[in-house]
C-alpha positions in Angstrom: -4.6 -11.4 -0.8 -3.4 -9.5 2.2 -4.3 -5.8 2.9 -1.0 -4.5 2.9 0.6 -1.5 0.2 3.2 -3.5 -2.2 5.4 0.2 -2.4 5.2 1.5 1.5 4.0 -1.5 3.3 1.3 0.1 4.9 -1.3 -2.1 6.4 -4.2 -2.2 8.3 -4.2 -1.3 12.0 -6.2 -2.3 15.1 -8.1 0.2 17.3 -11.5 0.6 19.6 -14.9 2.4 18.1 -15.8 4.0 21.5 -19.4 5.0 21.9 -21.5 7.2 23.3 -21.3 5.8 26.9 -17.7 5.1 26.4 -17.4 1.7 25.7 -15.2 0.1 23.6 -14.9 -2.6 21.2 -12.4 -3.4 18.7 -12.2 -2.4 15.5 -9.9 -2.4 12.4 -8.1 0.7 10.1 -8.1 -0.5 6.8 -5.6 0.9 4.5 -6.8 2.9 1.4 -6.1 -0.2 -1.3 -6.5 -0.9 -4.7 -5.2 -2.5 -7.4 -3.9 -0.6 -10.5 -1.7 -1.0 -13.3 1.7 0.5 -14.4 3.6 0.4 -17.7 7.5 -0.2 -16.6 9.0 1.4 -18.9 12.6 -0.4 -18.1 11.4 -3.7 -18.4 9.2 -3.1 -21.4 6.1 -5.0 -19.7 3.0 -4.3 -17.7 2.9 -5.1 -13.7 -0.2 -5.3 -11.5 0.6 -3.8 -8.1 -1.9 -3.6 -5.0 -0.7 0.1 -3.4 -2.7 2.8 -1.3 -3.1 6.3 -2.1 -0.1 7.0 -0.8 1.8 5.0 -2.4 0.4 6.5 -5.7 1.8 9.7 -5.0 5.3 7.7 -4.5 5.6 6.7 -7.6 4.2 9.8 -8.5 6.6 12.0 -7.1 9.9 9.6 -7.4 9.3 7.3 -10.8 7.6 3.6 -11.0 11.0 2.5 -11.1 13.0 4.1 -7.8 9.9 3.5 -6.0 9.6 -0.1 -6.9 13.7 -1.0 -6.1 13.0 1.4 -3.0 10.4 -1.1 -1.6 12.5 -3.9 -2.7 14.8 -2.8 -0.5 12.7 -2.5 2.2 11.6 -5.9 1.4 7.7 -4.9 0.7 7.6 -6.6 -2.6 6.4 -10.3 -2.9 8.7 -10.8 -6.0 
């Protein structure tokens, strides 16, 4: 399963951990992930969705329902 946020298609991101004597190696910025699950109320079943913290407060703030035909949209969703 890929690290990426199902509702805002967040994933992780590539930088440099820079020491003390400035050098630099690569690194990676994993996205705050886990999986949880919602009640949809519309389709009258339970769905398991893997979404950040961010995403959370989405759905949140806008409904499990707008939120998950707003990342359809965007083509986030696997289904």
């Amino acid at each position: 399963m890929s690290k990426i946020c199902q509702i805002t298609g967040k994933r992780a991101m590539v930088g440099n951990n820079v020491s003390h004597s400035n050098k630099k190696t690569k690194r990676k910025f994993n996205v705050n992930l886990f999986t949880k699950k919602f009640y949809w109320v519309e389709e009258d079943c339970w769905i398991s969705l893997s979404i950040s913290a961010s995403g959370l407060r989405t759905i949140n703030k806008i409904g499990l329902d707008a939120a998950l035909k707003q990342a359809a949209a965007k083509g986030f969703l696997n289904a």
